[in-house]
C-alpha positions in Angstrom: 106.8 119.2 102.2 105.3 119.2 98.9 108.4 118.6 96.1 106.0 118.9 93.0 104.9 122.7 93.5 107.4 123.5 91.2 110.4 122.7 88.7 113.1 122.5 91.2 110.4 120.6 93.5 110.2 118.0 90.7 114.0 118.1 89.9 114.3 117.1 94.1 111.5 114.6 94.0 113.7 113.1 91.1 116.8 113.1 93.1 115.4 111.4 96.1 114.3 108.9 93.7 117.5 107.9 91.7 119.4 108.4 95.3 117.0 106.1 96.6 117.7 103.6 93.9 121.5 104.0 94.7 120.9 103.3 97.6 118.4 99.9 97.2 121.0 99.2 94.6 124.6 99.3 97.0 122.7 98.3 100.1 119.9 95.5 99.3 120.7 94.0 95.8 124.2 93.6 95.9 124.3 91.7 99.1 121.7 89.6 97.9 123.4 88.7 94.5 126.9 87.8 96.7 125.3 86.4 99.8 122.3 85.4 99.3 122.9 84.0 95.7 120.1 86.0 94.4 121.5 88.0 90.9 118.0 88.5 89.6 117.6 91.4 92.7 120.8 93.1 90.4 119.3 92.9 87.7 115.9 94.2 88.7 117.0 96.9 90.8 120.1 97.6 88.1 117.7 98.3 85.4 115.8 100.4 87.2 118.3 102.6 88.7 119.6 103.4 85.0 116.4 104.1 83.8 116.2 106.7 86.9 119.8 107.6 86.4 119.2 108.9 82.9 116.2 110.5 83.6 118.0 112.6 86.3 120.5 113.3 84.1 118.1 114.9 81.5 116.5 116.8 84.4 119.7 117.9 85.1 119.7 119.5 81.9 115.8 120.7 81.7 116.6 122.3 84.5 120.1 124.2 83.9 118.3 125.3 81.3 115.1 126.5 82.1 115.8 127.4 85.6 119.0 128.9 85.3 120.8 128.2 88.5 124.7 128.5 88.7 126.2 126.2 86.7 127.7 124.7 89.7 124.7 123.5 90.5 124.9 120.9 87.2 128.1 119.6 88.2 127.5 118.9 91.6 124.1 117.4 90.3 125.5 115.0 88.3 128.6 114.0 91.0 126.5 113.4 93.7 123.9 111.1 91.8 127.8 108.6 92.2 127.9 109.2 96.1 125.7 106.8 98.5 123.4 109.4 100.1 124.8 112.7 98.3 121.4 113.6 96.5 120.0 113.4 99.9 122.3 116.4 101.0 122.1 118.2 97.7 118.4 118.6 98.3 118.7 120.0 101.5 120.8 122.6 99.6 118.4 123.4 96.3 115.8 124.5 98.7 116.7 127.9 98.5 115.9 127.3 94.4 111.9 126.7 95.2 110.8 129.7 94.0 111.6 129.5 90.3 
């Protein structure tokens, strides 16, 4: 599975990044800042998934715009980058998109 052929292959190679982040975020450094008493892990992996966040966001845009895929597409985009695991299942879905 190669994700960079293409602009929608980059656009899911970014999503499975920020989600990822999410993910490290909500499962890894937030346990260690309230368990373990480690806060620096927050603000590592904090930082980081912003910097993602609003990259995705403006690839959101980039590719609304030069891909033109329903606009549906954006707003789901944008919700699921919020929900554990939901850029994971929106990739499986922008697939079909490849081509452009």
């Amino acid at each position: 599975m190669n994700l960079s052929k293409n602009k929608v292959g980059k656009f899911r190679l970014l999503g499975i990044l920020e989600g990822s982040s999410l993910l490290l975020l909500l499962f890894i450094a937030m346990p260690l800042k309230y368990w373990a008493g480690f806060p620096e892990a927050v603000t590592v992996v904090g930082s980081l998934h912003g910097a993602l966040f609003t990259v995705y966001c403006l690839g959101i845009l980039y590719i609304t715009l030069t891909v033109r895929w329903p606009f549906i597409y954006s707003i789901l985009a944008f919700i699921v980058a919020f929900i554990p695991f939901g850029n994971f299942v929106l990739d499986g879905r922008l697939k079909k998109f490849e081509t452009a």
